[in-house]
N, C-alpha and C positions, 0 to 999 in steps of 0.2 A: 411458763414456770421459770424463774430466775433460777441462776446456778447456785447461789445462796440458800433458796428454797429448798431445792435439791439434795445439796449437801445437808442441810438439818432434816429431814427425810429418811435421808441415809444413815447418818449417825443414830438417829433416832430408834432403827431397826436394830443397828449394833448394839444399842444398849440394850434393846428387850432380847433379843436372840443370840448376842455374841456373834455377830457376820463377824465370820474373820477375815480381815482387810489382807491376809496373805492368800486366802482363798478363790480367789477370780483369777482364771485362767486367762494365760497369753494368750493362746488362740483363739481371733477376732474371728474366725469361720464359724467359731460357737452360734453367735450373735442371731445365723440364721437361721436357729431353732428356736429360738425365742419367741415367746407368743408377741407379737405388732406391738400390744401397749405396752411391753415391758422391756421392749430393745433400749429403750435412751436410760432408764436405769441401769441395766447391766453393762452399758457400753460404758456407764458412769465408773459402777462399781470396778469393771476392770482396767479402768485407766485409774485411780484415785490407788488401786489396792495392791497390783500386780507385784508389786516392788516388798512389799512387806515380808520379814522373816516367817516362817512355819512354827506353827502352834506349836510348843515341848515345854518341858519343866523349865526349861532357861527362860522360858519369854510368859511363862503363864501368868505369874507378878503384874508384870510390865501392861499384860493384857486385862486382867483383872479393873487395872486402876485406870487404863486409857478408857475402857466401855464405861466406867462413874461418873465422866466428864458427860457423857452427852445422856445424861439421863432428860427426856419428855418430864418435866414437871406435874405434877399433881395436878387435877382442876381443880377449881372452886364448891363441885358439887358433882354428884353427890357426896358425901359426907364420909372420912374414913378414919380409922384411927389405927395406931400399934398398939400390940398386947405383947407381951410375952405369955406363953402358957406353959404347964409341965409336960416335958417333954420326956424319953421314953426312962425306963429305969436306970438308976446310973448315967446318965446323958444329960446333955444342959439344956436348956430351957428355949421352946420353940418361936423365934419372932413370926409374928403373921399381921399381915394387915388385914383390916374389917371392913369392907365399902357398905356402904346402902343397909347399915344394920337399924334397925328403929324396934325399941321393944314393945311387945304387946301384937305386932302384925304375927302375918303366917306367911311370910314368901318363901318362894323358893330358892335354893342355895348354890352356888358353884363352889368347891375347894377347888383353887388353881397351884399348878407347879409350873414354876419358870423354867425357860429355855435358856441355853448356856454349853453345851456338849456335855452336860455332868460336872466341868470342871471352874462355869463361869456364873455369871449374873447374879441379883439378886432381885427378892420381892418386888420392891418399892419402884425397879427401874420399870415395872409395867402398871403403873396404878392410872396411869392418864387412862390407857386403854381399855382397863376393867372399871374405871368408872363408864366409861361411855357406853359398855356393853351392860355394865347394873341399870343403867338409866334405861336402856331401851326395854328390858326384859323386868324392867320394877322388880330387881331379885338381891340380895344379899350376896357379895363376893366376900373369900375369905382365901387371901394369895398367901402363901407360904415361903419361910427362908430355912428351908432345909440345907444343912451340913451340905459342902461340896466336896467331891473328889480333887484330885486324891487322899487331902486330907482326911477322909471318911469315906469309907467304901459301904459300896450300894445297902448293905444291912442297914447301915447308920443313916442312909438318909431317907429309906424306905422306912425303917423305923420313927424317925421325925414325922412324915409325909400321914401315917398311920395314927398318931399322938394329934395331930392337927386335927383327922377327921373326929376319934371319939371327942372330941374337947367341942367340936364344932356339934357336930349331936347331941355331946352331954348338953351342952346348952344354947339348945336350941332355944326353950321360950325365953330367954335374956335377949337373947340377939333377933329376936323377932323371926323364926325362921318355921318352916313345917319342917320338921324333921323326914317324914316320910318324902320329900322332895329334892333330895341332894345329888349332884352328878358330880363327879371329876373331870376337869379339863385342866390341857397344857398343849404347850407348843414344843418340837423336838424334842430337848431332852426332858422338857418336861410333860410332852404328851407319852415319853417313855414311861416318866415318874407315875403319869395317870394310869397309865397303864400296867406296871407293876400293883400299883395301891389299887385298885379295881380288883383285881387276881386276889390279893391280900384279905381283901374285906367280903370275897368270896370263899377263901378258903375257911375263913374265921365265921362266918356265915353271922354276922352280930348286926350289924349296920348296912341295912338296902340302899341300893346305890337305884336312879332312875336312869342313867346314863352316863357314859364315859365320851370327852371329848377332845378326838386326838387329832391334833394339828399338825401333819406333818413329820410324824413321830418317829424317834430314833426307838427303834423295836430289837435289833437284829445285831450284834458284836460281831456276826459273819460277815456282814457288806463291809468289802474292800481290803480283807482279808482272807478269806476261802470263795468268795462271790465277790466279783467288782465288776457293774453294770455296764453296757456298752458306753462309750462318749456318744453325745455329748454329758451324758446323762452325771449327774454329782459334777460336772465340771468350773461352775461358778459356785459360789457360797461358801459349800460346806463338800468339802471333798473327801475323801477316801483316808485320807495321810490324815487330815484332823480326824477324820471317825476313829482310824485305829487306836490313835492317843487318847479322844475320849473315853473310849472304853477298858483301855487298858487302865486309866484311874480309877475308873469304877467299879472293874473287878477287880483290881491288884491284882493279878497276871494279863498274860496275855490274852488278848480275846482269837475268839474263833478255832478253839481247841474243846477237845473233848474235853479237857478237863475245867472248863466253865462248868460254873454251879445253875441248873434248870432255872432254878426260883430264881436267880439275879436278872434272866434275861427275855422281856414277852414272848419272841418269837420262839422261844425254847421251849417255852411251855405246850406242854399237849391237851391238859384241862381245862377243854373253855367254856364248857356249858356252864349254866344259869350266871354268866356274865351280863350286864346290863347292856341294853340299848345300845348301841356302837354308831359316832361320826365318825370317819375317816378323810380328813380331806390333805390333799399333797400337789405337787404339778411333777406335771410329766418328765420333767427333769433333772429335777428334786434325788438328790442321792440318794434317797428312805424310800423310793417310787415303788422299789421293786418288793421288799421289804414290807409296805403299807398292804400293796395289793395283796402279797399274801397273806397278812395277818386277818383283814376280812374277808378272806378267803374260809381261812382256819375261823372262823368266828360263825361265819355262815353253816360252814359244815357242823357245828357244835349246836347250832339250832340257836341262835345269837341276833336280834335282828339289828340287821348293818348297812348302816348306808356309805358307801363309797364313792368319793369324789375327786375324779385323775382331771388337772387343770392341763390343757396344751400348751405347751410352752411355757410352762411356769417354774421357777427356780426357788430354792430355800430364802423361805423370809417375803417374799412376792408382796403377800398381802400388807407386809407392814413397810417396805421401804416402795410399794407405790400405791400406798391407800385408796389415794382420789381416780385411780383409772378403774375403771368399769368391771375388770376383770376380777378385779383383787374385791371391789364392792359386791359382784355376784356371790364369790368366794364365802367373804363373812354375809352376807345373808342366808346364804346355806347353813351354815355353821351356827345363825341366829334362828332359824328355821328350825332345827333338830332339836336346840333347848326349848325352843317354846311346843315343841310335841312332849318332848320329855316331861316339861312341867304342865303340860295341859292348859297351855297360855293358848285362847283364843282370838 
């Protein structure tokens, strides 16, 4: 692999997940936890990154519009398009993109929410990747640009997230879809978002979910605040100091107090029976490690059925900033495995 190669690789991740370039830790002793195939990335990302200021309202701008630069472009196929749709009362109007939609079929569907800590990303910077995953599983994507923090707190984007699904259901036979086949999935903060809207479309009991698919997912406003994980563990990617700042935009106060609101935050939640089908996958180093396991934990105890997938050595973002190693390909096969149960894909 060329260092060229490499860095567009890299960048590539930044755009879908917002790696924050200030987030790779000084300490090369890290390095020796690292799963084999993914030491010459991390050893990348902490020499390219280590230098960068820390995620805060001063540099959120700044970060915002450096992750636009390297967005992975669209493929040529499958086929997608932007809508705008109405979004929730009094609120403006929800962009989404549509992949793999053909009218008159009955496929099955993803609503996805992008990753970003809550306070980054948008839709369109993951559409290379959701077409490659509509193409394998012949299914209908439909990614989401829900309102970000801080400018809108978790109501408002939970709200949007919510407005996407009925809109996606109301029409289903336009967009070619089964209605009775819909899951949620997202990466970090947007396997958070999944995760929130799963509980949502539970409590509302209106719209059957067949499974929820959570990447890695920021569940927990405690980690790194009242809980922060041994090292090496959260020390490349996505560390501690970004968690607390993400979540403190998303709830507008401070996380990991009593006085966080239940419904803002999955792990807070105690009602998790008749939740859908549960993926969980993370690596072992992954700051949400600890976080993840417990929440299929809590999922299993609800009578939930959960699959849990703790990668060794694997750090936030693993699978998309080194796709072609073996590691990160078992990873999404798993991950590609659990939707084709959910949709009854043989």
């Amino acid at each position: 692999m060329t260092r060229r190669t490499l860095h567009r690789l890299l960048a590539t991740a930044a755009a879908a997940c917002i790696l924050p370039p200030w987030a790779a830790a000084s300490d090369a002793a890290q390095i020796a936890h690292i799963h084999p195939e993914l030491r010459p990335f991390a050893e990348q990302l902490r020499t390219m990154f280590e230098s960068m200021p820390p995620l805060s309202a001063a540099t959120l701008v700044a970060t915002r519009q450096a992750m636009q630069a390297w967005v992975r472009p669209p493929l040529s196929a499958p086929a997608w398009r932007q809508l705008d749709i109405p979004g929730p009362a009094g609120a403006p109007q929800v962009t989404v993109y549509v992949i793999n939609s053909v009218a008159g079929a009955s496929r099955p569907a993803i609503l996805h929410m992008h990753g970003g800590g809550f306070v980054g990303g948008q839709a369109k910077e993951g559409l290379a990747e959701l077409q490659e995953l509509a193409a394998i599983l012949d299914c209908t994507i439909m990614t989401v640009d829900y309102r970000l923090a801080p400018e809108t707190s978790w109501s408002g984007s939970l709200a949007d997230n919510y407005a996407a699904l009925e809109w996606l259901h109301g029409h289903a036979p336009a967009l070619g879809i089964d209605p009775a086949r819909i899951a949620v999935m997202g990466e970090s903060a947007g396997g958070g978002h999944a995760a929130l809207l799963a509980l949502k479309a539970g409590d509302i009991d209106k719209i059957p979910l067949v499974a929820q698919i959570l990447i890695y997912p920021m569940l927990d406003d405690r980690t790194g605040v009242t809980v922060t994980p041994p090292h090496p563990i959260g020390s490349l990617v996505w560390t501690a100091a970004n968690n607390r700042f993400g979540w403190a935009s998303l709830l507008g106060q401070a996380p990991g107090t009593d006085a966080v609101p239940h419904q803002a935050v999955p792990a807070r939640r105690t009602d998790m029976k008749g939740l859908p089908p549960t993926f969980i996958g993370v690596g072992a180093v992954d700051l949400f490690v600890d976080e993840d396991i417990a929440y299929a934990r809590a999922l299993i105890d609800a009578g939930v059925q959960t699959e849990l997938l703790v990668v060794p050595g694997a750090f936030h973002g693993f699978d998309r900033v080194a796709a072609q190693t073996k590691v990160a390909g078992d990873f999404t096969a798993a991950k590609v495995n659990a939707l084709r149960r959910a949709f009854a894909i043989v």
